[in-house]
Phi, psi and omega in degrees: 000148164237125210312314195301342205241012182238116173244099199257148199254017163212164208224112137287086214267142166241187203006245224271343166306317178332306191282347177236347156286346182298323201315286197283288193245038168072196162235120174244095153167201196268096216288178178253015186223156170254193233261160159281152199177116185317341174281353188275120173276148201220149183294004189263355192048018191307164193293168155330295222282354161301336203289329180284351199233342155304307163295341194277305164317292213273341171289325165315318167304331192290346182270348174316313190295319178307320195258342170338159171236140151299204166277325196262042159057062186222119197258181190277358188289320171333277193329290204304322184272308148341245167007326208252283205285004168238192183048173159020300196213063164298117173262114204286310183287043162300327166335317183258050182286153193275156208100322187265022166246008177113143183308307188276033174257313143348277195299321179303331180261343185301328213239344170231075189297133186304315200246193172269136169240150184225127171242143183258073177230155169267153175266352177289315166270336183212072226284169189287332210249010130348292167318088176240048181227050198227139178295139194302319198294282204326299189284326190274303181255021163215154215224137196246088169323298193107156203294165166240086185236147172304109173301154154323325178255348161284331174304301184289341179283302178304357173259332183275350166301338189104346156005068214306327184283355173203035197207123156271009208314168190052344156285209209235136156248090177086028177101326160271151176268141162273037174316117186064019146242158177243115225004290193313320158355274187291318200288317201291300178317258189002272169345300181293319189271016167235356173278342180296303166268009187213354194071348171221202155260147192269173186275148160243160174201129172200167205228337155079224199277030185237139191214111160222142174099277174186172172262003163261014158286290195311325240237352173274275188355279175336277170323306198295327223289320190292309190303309197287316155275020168054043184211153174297180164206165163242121206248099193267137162345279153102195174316307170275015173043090188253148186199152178290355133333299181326326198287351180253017197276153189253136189242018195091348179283193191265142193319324187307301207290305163309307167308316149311329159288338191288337228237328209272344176284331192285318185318273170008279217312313185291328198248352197250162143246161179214124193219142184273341173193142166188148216309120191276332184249014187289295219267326138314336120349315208253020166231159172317303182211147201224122194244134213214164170250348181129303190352170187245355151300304172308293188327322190276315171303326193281326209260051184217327180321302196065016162243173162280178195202146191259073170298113194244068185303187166197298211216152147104214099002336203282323180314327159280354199292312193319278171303359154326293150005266169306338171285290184297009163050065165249351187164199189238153183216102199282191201233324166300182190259165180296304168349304195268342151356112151269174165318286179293334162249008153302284164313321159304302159303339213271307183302316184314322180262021156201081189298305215216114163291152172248192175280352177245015168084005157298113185298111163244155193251127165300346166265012191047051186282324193273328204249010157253003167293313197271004160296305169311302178304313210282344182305272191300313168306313150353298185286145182230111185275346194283306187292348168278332163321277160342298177292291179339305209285340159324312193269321168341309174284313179299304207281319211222356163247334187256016160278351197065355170292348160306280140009286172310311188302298199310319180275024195242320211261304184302332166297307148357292187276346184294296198254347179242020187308148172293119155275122212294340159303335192274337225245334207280313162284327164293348170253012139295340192213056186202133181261353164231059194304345141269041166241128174243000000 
């Protein structure tokens, strides 16, 4: 395709693009930060009373990689601003992309936004009016949607199609090939004969794209926590393609430590599955207990589920995911990194969340852990967040783009960054001594 001839006339942006479309028409899509605000917990893990200026850091920050210099003394806003400023449907005030007047000018507009911002959150699991410091503009142009997820049913028709992102069909289960089934198959036989021998449905544990430690660290881990709580699992690959190979791969340890991996393969062979990918809202539903890093995809997938789920954070967001978690009494959600995990508290959680057998082999929680997971799910199976999406960008485009009011706003926010950008010590002091440091 060639970029110069493709003019789309909406742009929907995530993670890291987001941030070089704020240049021109602001921003629309799903930040990777939440609003700064004494309620935001930050990856910095800093105490409450920390929380507005912690958030104030790490947004301020997002513009740092942007003023980097290369090897030919060329940063990416340069790049960026080339680009912008040539072919067809060139934008000439690239001089001023936002960000390149400086972190608090940044942060000013991060907090008064030009567009609609959409987060694919429930207010049910996490409500908007928490926030209760967020600037009137602010408060105004972001919209707590409810999840954006693939229906139950398109997962499955694309797992039974073969689909990689939601099908293991034809891989090796536990050392045998499966030749002609397919995902569903297999999981369900697996279920049933383990609903047999055991009275319950087994736990899942998958880590999705996150790798600590190793990946035969995790893939011991994954087994002894199962071994240990006496219970089956379904173990999905993931980034790190964890399989029951790993527990025999030799690392040099000691004749003990072999046996022990040996002991923990046979447990494997009888009690585990092991699958490199499958439909999340199909196969939850169907375990017991659903053990996680936290994503925020899974997470929204684990709590649509209605059992409880088990947060193993590593980075990030996933540590707020946790206490998400943990709040909502949907599971346990640790404060530590999946690295530091042991085994036995692993097992410990995985029992905690299946406290109680019931009389039909139904997992119930003495912490009511089960019956506020199925509170939750129905809440969310309610919501349609995509379509709630839709409308936001609708009365946007209706109200404030084919109106020119949009337009007006821009060139006032451009004048704005020319001549009166917040400078960051100044941006630093208005959130120290201002009880509302964005309200203008």
């Amino acid at each position: 395709m060639n970029f110069n001839a493709f003019f789309p006339s909406l742009l929907i942006a995530f993670a890291d693009i987001l941030y070089f479309l704020k240049t021109t028409i602001g921003d629309l899509g799903m930040f990777s930060f939440l609003p700064i605000s004494k309620h935001t917990n930050t990856e910095l893990h800093e105490p409450g009373w920390l929380h507005k200026p912690a958030s104030f850091v790490c947004v301020s920050g997002i513009i740092m990689p942007y003023k980097m210099k290369n090897d030919d003394g060329d940063t990416l806003y340069g790049t960026i601003r080339n680009e912008l400023s040539t072919g067809p449907h060139a934008i000439l005030e690239t001089e001023h992309l936002l960000g390149q007047d400086g972190p608090g000018q940044f942060v000013r507009e991060w907090m008064n936004p030009l567009t609609i911002g959409l987060f694919a959150i429930s207010n049910s699991v996490l409500p908007k009016s928490k926030f209760d410091d967020l600037p009137t503009l602010y408060n105004e142009r972001t919209y707590w949607t409810g999840n954006w997820y693939v229906p139950k049913s398109i997962q499955e028709d694309l797992a039974a199609k073969g689909d990689p992102n939601f099908s293991s069909s034809g891989e090796k289960k536990n050392g045998d090939k499966n030749t002609g089934k397919d995902t569903k198959e297999i999981v369900l036989e697996f279920i049933e004969s383990q609903k047999k021998m055991e009275g319950v449905p087994p736990a899942y544990i998958g880590w999705g794209s996150m790798v600590a430690v190793s990946p035969e660290h995790m893939t011991r881990t994954a087994v002894n926590s199962l071994k240990l709580a006496g219970m089956s699992g379904i173990v999905l690959g993931g980034f790190a393609k964890l399989d029951i190979g790993m527990l025999l791969k030799d690392d040099n340890e000691t004749s003990e430590d072999n046996e022990e991996r040996k002991l923990l393969y046979e447990y494997a062979k009888n009690h585990v599955l092991f699958l490199q990918s499958a439909p999340h809202d199909w196969l939850f539903p169907r375990c017991s207990v659903t053990v996680h890093h936290g994503g925020a995809g899974t997470t929204a997938a684990a709590l649509r589920s209605g059992v409880p789920t088990i947060v193993t954070p590593c980075i990030a967001d996933q540590f707020d995911n946790a206490a998400l978690i943990e709040s909502s009494g949907c599971g346990v959600g640790f404060t530590k990194p999946l690295k530091n995990i042991s085994s036995q508290e692993l097992a410990d959680s995985i029992l905690k969340c299946c406290a109680v057998v019931g009389d039909k082999g139904d997992i119930e929680s003495s912490s009511n852990m089960c019956s506020n997971s199925k509170r939750i799910a129905i809440t969310l199976g309610e919501e349609d967040g995509i379509q709630n999406a839709i409308q936001a960008i609708t009365t946007f485009v209706t109200t404030r783009l084919d109106t020119g009011e949009w337009e007006k706003e821009f060139e006032t926010r451009l004048e704005q960054r020319i001549k009166r950008p917040w400078g960051f010590l100044y941006a630093c002091y208005r959130m120290l001594f201002y009880n509302s440091p964005f309200e203008e």
